[in-house]
PDBQT receptor file of N, H, CA, C and O in Angstrom, charges set to zero:
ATOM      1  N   UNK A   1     108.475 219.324  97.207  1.00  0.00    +0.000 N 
ATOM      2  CA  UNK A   1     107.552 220.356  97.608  1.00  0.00    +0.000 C 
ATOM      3  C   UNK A   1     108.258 221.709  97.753  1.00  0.00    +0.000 C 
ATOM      4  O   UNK A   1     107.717 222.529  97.011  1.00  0.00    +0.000 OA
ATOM      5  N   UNK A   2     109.267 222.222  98.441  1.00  0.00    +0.000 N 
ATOM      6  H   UNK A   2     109.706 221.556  99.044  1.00  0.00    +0.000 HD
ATOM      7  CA  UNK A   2     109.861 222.871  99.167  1.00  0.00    +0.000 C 
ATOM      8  C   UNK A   2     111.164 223.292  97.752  1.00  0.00    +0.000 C 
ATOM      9  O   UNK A   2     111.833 222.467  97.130  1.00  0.00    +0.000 OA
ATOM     10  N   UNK A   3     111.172 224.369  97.635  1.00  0.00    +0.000 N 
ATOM     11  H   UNK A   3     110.628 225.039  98.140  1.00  0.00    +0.000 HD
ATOM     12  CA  UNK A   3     112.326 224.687  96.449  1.00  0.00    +0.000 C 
ATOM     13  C   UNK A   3     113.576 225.120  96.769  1.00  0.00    +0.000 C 
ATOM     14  O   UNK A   3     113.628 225.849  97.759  1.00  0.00    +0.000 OA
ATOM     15  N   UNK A   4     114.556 224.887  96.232  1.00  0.00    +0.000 N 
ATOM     16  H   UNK A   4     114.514 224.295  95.428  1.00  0.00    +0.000 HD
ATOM     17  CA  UNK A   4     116.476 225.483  96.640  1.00  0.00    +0.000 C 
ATOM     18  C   UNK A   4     116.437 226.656  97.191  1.00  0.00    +0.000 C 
ATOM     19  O   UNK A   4     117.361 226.925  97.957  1.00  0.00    +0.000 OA
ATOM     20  N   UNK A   5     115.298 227.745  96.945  1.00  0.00    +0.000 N 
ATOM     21  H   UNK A   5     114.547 227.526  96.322  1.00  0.00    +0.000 HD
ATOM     22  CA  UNK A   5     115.407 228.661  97.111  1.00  0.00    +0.000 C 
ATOM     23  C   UNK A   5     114.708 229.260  98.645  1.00  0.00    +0.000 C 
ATOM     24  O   UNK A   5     115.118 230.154  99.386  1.00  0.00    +0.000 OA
ATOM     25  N   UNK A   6     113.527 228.389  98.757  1.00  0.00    +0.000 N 
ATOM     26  H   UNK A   6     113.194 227.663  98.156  1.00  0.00    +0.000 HD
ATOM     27  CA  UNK A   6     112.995 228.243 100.037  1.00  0.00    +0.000 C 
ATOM     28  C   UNK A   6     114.048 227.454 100.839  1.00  0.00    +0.000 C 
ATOM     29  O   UNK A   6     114.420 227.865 101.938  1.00  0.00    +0.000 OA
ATOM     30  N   UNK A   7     114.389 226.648 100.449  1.00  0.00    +0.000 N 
ATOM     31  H   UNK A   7     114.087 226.314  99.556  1.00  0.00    +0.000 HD
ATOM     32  CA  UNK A   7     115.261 225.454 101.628  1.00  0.00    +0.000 C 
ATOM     33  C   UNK A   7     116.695 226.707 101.677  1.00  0.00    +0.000 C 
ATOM     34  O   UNK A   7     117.469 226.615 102.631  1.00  0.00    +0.000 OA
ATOM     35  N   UNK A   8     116.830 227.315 101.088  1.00  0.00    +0.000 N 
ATOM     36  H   UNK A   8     116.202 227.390 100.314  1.00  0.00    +0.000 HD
ATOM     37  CA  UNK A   8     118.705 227.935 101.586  1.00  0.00    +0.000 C 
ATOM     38  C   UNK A   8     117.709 229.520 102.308  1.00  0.00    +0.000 C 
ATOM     39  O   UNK A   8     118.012 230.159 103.316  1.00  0.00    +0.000 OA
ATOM     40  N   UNK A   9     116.736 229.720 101.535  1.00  0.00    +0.000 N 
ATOM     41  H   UNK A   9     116.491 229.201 100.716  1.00  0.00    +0.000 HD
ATOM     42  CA  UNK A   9     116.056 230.677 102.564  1.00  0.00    +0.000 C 
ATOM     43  C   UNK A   9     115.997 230.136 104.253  1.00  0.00    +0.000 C 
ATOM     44  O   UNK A   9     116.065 230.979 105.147  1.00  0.00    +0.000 OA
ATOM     45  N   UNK A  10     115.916 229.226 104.449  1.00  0.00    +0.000 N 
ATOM     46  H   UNK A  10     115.861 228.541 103.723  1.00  0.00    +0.000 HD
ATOM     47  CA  UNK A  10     115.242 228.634 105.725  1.00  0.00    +0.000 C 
ATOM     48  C   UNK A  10     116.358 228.407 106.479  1.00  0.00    +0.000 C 
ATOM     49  O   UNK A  10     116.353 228.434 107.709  1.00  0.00    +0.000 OA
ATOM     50  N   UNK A  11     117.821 228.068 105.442  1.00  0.00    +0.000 N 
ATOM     51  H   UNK A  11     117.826 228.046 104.442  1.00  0.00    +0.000 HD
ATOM     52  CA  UNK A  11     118.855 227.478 106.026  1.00  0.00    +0.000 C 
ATOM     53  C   UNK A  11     119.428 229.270 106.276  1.00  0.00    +0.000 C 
ATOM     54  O   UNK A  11     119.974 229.384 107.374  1.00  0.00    +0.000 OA
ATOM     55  N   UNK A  12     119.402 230.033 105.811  1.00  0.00    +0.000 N 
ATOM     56  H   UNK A  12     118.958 229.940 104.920  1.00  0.00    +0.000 HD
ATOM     57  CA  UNK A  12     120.236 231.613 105.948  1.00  0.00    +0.000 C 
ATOM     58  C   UNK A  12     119.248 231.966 107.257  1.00  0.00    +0.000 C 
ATOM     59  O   UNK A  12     119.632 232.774 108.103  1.00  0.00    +0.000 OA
ATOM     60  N   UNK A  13     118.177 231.416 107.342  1.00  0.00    +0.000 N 
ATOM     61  H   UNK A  13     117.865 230.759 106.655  1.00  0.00    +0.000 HD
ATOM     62  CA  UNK A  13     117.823 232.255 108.490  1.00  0.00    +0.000 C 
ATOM     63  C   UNK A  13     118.068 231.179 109.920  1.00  0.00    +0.000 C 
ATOM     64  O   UNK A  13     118.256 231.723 111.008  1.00  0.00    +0.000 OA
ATOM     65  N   UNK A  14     118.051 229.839 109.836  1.00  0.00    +0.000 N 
ATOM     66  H   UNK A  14     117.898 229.397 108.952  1.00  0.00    +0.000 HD
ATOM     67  CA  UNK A  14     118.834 229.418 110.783  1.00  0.00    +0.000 C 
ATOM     68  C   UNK A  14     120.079 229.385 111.341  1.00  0.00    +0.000 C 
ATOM     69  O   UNK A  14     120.474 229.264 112.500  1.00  0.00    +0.000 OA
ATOM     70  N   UNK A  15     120.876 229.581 109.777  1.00  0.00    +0.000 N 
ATOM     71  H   UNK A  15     120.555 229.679 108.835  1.00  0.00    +0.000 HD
ATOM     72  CA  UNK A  15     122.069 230.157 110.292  1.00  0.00    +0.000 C 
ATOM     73  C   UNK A  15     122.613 231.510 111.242  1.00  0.00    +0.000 C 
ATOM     74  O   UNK A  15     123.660 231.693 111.863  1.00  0.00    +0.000 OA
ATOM     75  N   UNK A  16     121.452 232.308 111.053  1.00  0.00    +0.000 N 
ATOM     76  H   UNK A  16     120.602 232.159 110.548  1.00  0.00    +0.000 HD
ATOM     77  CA  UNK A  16     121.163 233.796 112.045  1.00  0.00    +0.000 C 
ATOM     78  C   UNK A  16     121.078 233.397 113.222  1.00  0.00    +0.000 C 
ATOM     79  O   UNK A  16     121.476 234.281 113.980  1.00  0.00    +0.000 OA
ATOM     80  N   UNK A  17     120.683 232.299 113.865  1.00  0.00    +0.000 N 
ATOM     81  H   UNK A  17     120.359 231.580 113.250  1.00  0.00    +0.000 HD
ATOM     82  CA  UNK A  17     120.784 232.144 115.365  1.00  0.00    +0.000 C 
ATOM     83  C   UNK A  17     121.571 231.841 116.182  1.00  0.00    +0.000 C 
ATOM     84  O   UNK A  17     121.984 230.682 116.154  1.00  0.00    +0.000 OA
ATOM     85  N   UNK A  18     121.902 232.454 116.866  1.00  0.00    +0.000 N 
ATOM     86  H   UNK A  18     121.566 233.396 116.889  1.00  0.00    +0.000 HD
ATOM     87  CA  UNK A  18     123.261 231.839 117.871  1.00  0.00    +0.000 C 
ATOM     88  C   UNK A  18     123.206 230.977 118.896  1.00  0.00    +0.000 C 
ATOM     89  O   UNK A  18     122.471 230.976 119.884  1.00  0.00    +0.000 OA
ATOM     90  N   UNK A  19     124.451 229.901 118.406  1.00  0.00    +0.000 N 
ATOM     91  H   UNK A  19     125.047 229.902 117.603  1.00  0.00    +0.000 HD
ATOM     92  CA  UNK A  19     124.402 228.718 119.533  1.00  0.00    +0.000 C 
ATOM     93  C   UNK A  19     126.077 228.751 119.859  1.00  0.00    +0.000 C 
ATOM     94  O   UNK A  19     127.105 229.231 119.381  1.00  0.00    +0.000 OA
ATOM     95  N   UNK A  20     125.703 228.031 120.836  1.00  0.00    +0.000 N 
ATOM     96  H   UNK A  20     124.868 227.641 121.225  1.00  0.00    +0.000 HD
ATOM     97  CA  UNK A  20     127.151 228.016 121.784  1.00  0.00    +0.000 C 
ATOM     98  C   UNK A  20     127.532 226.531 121.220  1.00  0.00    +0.000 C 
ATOM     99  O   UNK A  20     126.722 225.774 120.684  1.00  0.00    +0.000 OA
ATOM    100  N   UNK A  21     128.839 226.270 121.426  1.00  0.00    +0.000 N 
ATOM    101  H   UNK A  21     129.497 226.884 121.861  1.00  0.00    +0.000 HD
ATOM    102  CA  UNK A  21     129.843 225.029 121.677  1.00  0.00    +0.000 C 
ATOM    103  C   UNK A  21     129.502 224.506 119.257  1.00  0.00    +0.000 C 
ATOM    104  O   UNK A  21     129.411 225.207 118.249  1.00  0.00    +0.000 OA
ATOM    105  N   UNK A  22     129.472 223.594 119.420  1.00  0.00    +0.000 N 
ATOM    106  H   UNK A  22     129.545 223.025 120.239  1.00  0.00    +0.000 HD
ATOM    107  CA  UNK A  22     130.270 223.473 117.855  1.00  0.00    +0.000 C 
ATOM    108  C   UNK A  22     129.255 223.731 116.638  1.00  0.00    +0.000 C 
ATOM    109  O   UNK A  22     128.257 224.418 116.853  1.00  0.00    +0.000 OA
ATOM    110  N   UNK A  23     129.426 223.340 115.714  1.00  0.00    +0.000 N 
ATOM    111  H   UNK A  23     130.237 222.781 115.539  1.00  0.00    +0.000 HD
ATOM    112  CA  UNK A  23     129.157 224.328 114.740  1.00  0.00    +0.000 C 
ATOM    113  C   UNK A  23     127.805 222.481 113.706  1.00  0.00    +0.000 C 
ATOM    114  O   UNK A  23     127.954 221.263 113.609  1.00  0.00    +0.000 OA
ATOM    115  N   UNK A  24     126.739 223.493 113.257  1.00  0.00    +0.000 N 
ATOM    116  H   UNK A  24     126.618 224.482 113.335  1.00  0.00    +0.000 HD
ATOM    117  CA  UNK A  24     125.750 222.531 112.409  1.00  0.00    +0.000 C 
ATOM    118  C   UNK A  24     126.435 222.469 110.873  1.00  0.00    +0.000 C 
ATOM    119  O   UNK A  24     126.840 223.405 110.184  1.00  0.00    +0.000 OA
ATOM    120  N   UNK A  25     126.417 221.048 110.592  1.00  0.00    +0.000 N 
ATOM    121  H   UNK A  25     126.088 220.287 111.152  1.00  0.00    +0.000 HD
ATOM    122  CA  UNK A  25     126.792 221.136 109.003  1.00  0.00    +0.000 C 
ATOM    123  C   UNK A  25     125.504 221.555 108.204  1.00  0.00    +0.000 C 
ATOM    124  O   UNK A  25     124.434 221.475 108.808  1.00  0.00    +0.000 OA
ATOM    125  N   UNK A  26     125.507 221.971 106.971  1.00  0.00    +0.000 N 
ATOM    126  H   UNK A  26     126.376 222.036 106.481  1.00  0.00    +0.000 HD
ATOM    127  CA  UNK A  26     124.793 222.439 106.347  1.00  0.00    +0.000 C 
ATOM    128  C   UNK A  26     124.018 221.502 105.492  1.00  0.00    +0.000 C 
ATOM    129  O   UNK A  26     123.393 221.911 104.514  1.00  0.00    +0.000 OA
ATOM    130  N   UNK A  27     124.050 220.174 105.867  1.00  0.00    +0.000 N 
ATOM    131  H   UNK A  27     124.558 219.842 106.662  1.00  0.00    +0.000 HD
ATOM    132  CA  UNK A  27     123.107 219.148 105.249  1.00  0.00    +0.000 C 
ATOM    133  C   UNK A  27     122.268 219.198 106.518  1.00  0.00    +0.000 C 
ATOM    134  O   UNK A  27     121.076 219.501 106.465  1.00  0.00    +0.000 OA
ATOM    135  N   UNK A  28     122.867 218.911 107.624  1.00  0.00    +0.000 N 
ATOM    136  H   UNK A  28     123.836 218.665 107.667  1.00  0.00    +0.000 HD
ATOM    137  CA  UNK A  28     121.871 219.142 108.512  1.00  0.00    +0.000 C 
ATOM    138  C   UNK A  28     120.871 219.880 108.672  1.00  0.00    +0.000 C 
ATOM    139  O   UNK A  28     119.741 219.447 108.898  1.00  0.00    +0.000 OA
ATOM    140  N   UNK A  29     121.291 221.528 108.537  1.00  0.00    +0.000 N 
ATOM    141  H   UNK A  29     122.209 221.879 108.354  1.00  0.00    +0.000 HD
ATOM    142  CA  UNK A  29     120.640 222.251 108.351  1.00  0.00    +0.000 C 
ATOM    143  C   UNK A  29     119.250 222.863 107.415  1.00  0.00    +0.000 C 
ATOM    144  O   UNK A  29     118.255 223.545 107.666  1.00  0.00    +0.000 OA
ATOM    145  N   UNK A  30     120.010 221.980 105.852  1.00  0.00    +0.000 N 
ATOM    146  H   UNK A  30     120.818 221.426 105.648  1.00  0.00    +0.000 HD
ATOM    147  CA  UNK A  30     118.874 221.718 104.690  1.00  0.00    +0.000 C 
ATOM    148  C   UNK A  30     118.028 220.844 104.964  1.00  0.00    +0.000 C 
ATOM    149  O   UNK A  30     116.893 220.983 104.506  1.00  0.00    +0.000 OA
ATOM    150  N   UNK A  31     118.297 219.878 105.661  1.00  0.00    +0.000 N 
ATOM    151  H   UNK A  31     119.218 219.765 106.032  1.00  0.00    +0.000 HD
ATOM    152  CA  UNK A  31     117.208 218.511 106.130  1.00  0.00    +0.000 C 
ATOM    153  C   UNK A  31     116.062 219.289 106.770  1.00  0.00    +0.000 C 
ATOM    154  O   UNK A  31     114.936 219.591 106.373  1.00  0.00    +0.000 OA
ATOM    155  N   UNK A  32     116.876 219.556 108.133  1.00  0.00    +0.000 N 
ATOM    156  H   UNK A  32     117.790 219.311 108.456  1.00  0.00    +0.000 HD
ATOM    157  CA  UNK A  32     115.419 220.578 108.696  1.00  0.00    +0.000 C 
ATOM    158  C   UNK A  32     114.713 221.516 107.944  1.00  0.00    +0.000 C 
ATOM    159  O   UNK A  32     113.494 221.609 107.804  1.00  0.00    +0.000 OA
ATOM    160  N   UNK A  33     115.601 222.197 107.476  1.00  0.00    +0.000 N 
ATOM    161  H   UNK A  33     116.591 222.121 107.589  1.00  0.00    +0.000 HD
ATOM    162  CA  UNK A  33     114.750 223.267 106.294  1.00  0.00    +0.000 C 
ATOM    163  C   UNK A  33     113.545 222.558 105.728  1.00  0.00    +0.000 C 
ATOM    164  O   UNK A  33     112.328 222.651 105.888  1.00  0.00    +0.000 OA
ATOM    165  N   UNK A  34     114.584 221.603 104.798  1.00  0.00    +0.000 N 
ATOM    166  H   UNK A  34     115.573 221.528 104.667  1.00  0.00    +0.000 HD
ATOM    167  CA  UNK A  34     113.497 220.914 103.897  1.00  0.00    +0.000 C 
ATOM    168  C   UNK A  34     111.964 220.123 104.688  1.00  0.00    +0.000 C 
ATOM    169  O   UNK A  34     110.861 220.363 104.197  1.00  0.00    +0.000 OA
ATOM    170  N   UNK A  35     112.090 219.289 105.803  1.00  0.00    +0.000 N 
ATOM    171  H   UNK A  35     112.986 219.094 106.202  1.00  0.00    +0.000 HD
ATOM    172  CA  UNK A  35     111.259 218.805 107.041  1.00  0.00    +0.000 C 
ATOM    173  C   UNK A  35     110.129 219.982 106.656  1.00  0.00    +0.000 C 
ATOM    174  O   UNK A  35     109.204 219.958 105.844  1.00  0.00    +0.000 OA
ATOM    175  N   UNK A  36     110.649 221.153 107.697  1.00  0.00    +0.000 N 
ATOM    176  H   UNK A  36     111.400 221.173 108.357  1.00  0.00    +0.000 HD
ATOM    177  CA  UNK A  36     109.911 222.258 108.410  1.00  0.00    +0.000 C 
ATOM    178  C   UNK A  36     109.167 222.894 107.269  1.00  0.00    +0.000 C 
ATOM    179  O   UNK A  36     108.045 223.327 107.534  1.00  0.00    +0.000 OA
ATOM    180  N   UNK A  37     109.640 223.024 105.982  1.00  0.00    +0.000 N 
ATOM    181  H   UNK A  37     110.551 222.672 105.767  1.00  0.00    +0.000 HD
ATOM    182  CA  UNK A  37     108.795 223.723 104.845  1.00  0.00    +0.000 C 
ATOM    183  C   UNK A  37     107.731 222.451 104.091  1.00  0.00    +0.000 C 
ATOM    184  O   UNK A  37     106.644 222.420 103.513  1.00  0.00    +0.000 OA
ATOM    185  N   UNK A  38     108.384 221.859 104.346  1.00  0.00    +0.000 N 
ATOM    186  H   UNK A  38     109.266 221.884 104.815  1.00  0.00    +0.000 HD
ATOM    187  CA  UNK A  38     107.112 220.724 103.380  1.00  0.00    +0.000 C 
ATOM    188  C   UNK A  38     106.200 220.355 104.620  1.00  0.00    +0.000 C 
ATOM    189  O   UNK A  38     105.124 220.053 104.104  1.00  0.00    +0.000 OA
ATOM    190  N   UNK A  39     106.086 220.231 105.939  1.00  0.00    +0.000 N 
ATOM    191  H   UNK A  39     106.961 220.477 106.358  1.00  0.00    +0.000 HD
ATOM    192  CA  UNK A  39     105.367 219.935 106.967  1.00  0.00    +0.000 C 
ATOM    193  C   UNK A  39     104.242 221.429 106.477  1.00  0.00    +0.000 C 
ATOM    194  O   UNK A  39     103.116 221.312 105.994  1.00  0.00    +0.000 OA
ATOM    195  N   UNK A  40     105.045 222.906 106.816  1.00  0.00    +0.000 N 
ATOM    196  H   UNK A  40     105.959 223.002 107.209  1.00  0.00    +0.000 HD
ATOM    197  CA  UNK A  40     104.505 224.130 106.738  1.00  0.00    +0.000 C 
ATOM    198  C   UNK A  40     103.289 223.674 105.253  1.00  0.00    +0.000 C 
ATOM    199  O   UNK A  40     102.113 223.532 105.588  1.00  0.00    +0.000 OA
ATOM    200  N   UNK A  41     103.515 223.543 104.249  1.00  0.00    +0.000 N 
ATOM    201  H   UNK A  41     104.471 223.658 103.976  1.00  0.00    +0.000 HD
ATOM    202  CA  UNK A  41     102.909 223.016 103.205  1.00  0.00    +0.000 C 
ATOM    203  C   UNK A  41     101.728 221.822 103.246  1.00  0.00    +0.000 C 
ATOM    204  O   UNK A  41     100.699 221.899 102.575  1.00  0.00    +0.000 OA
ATOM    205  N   UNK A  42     101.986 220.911 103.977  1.00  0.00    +0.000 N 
ATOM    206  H   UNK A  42     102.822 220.848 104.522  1.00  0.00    +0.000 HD
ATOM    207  CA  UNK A  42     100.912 219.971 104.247  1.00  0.00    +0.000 C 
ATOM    208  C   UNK A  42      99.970 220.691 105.498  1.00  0.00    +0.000 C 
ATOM    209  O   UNK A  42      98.956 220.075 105.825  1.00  0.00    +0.000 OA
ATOM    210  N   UNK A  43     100.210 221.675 106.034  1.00  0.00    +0.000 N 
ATOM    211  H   UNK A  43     101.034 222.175 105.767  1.00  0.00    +0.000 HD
ATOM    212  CA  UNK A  43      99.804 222.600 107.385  1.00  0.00    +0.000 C 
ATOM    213  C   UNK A  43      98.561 223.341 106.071  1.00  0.00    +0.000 C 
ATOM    214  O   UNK A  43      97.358 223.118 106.210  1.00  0.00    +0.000 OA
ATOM    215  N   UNK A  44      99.083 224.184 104.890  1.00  0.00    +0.000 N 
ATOM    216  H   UNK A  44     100.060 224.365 104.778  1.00  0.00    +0.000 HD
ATOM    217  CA  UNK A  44      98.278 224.769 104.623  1.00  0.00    +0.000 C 
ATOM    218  C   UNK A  44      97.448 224.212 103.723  1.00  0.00    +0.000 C 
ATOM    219  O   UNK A  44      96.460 224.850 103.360  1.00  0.00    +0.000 OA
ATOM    220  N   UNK A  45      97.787 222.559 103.066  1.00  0.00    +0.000 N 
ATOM    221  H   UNK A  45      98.590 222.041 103.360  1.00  0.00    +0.000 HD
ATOM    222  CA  UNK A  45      96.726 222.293 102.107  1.00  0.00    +0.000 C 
ATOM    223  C   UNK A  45      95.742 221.813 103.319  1.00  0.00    +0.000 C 
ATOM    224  O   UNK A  45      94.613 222.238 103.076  1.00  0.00    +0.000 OA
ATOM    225  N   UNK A  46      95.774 221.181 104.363  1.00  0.00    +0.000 N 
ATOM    226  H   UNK A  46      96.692 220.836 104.560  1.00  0.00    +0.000 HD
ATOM    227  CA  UNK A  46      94.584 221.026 105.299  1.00  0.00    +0.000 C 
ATOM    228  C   UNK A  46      93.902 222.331 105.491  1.00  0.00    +0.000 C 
ATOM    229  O   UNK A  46      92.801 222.556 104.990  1.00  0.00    +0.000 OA
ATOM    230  N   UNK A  47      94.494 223.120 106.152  1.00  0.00    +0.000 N 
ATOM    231  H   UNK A  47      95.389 222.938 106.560  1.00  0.00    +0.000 HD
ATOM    232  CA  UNK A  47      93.838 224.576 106.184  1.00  0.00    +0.000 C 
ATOM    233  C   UNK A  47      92.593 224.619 105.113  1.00  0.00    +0.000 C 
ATOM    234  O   UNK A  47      91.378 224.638 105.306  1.00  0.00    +0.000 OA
ATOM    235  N   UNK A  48      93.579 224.628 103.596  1.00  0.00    +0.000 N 
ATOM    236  H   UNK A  48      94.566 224.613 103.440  1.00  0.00    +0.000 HD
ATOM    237  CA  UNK A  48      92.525 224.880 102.454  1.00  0.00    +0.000 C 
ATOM    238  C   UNK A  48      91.388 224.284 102.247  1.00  0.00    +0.000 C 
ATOM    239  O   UNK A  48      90.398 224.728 101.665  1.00  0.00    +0.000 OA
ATOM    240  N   UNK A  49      91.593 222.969 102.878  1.00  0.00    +0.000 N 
ATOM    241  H   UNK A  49      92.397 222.608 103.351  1.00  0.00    +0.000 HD
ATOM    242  CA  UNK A  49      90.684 221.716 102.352  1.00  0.00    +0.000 C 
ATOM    243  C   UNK A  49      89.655 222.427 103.696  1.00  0.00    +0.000 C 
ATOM    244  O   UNK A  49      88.493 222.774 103.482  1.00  0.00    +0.000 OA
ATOM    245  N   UNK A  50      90.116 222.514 104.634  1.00  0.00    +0.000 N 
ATOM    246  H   UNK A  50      91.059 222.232 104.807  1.00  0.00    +0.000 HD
ATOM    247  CA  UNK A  50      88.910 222.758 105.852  1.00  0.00    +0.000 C 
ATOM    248  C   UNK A  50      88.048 224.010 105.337  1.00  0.00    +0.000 C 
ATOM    249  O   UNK A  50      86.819 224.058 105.292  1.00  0.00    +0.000 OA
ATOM    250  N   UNK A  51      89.029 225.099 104.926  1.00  0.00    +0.000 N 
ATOM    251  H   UNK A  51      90.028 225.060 104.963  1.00  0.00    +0.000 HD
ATOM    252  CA  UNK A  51      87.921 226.400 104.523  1.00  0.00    +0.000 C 
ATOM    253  C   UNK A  51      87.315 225.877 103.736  1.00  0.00    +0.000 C 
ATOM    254  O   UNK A  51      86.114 226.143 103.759  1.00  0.00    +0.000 OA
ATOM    255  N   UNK A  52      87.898 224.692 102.445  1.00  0.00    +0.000 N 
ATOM    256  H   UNK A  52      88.874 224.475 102.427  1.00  0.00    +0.000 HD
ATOM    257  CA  UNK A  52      86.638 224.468 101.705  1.00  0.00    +0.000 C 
ATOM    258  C   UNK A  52      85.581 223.880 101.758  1.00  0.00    +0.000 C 
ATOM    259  O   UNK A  52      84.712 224.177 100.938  1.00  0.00    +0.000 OA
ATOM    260  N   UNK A  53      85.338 222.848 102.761  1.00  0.00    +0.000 N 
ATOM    261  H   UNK A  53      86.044 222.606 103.426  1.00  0.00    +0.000 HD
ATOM    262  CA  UNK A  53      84.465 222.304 103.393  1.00  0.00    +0.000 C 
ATOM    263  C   UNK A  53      83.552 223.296 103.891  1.00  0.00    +0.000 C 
ATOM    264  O   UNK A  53      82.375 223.500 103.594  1.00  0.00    +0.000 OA
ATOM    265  N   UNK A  54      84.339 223.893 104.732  1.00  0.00    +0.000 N 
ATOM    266  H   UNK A  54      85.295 223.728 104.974  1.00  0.00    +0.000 HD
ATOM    267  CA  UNK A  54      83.389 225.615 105.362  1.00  0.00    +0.000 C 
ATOM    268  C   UNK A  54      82.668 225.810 104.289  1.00  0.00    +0.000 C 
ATOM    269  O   UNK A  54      81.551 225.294 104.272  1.00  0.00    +0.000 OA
ATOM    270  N   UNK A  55      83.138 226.634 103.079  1.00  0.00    +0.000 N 
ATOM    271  H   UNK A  55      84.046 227.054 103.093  1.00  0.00    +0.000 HD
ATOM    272  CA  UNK A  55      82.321 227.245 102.045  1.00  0.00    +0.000 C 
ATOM    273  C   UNK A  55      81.048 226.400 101.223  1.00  0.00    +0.000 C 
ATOM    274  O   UNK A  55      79.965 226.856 100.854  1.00  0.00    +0.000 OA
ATOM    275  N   UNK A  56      81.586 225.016 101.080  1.00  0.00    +0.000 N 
ATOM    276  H   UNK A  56      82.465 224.646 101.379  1.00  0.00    +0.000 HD
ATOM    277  CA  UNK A  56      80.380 224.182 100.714  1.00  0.00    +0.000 C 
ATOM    278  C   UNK A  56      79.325 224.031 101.452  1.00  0.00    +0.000 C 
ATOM    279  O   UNK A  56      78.266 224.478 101.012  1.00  0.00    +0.000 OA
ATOM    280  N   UNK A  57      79.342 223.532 102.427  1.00  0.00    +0.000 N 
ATOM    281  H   UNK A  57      80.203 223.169 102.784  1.00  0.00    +0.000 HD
ATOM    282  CA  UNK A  57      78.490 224.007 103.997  1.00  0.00    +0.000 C 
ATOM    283  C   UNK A  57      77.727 225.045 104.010  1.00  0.00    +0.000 C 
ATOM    284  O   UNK A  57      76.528 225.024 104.287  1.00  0.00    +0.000 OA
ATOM    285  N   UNK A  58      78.364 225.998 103.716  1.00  0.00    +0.000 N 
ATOM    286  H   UNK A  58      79.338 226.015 103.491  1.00  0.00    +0.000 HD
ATOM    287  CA  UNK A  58      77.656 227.358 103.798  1.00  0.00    +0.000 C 
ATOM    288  C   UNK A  58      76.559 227.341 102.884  1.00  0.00    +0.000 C 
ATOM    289  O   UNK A  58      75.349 227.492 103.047  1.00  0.00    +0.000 OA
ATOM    290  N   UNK A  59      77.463 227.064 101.616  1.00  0.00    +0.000 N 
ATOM    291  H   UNK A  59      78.446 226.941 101.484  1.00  0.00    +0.000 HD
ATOM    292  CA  UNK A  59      76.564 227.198 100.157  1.00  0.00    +0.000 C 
ATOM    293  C   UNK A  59      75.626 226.206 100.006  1.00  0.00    +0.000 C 
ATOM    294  O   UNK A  59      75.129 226.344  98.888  1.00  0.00    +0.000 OA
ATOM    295  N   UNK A  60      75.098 225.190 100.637  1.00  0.00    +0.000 N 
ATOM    296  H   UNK A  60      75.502 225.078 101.545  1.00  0.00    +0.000 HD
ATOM    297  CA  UNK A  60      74.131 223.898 100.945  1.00  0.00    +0.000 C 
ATOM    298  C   UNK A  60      73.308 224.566 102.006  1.00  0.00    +0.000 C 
ATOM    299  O   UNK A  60      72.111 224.312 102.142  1.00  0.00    +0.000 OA
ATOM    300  N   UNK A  61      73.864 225.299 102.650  1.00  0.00    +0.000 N 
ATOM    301  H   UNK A  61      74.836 225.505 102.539  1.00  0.00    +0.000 HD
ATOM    302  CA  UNK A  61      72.683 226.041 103.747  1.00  0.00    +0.000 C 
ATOM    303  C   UNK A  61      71.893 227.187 103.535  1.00  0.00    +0.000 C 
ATOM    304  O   UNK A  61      70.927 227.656 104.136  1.00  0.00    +0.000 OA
ATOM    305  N   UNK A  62      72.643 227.589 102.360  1.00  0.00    +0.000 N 
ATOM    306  H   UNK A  62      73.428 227.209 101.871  1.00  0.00    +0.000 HD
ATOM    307  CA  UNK A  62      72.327 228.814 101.592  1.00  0.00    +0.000 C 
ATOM    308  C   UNK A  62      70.939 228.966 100.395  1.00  0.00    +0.000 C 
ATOM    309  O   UNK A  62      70.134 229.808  99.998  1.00  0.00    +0.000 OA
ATOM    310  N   UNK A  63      71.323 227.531 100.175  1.00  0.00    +0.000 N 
ATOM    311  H   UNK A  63      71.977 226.847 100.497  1.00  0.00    +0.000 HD
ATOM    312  CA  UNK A  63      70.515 227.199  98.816  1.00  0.00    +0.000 C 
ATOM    313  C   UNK A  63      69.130 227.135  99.131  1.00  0.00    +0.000 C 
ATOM    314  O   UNK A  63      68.745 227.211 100.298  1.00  0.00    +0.000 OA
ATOM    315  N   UNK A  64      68.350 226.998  98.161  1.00  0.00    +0.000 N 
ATOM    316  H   UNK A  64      68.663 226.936  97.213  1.00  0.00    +0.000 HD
ATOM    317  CA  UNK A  64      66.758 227.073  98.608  1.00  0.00    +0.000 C 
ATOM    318  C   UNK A  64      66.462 225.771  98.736  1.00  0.00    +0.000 C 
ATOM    319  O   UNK A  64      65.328 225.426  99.068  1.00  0.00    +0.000 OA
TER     320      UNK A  64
């Protein structure tokens, strides 16, 4: 789901945060990436599927 380019996007910006005491390896870091963007992705095909339900709804209430 989630592309090299999104997943090292996700991993450069976790790497921006500061933590104390030892250091995350960077598989670690891609795992979550990868997790958090394909979750984000199944977040918006529900979204889609719900507006589209909305719009059919509408358009059945609409009709004569």
């Amino acid at each position: 789901m989630a592309s090299n380019t999104e997943i090292e996007a996700a991993v450069k910006a976790m790497r921006a945060i500061r933590i104390r005491g030892g250091t995350v390896h960077d598989d670690v870091l891609r795992a979550y990436a990868r997790a958090a963007l394909d979750a984000s992705f199944l977040v918006q095909i529900k979204e889609y599927r719900r507006r589209a339900e909305l719009v059919a709804e509408a358009a059945k209430e609409a009709a004569p």
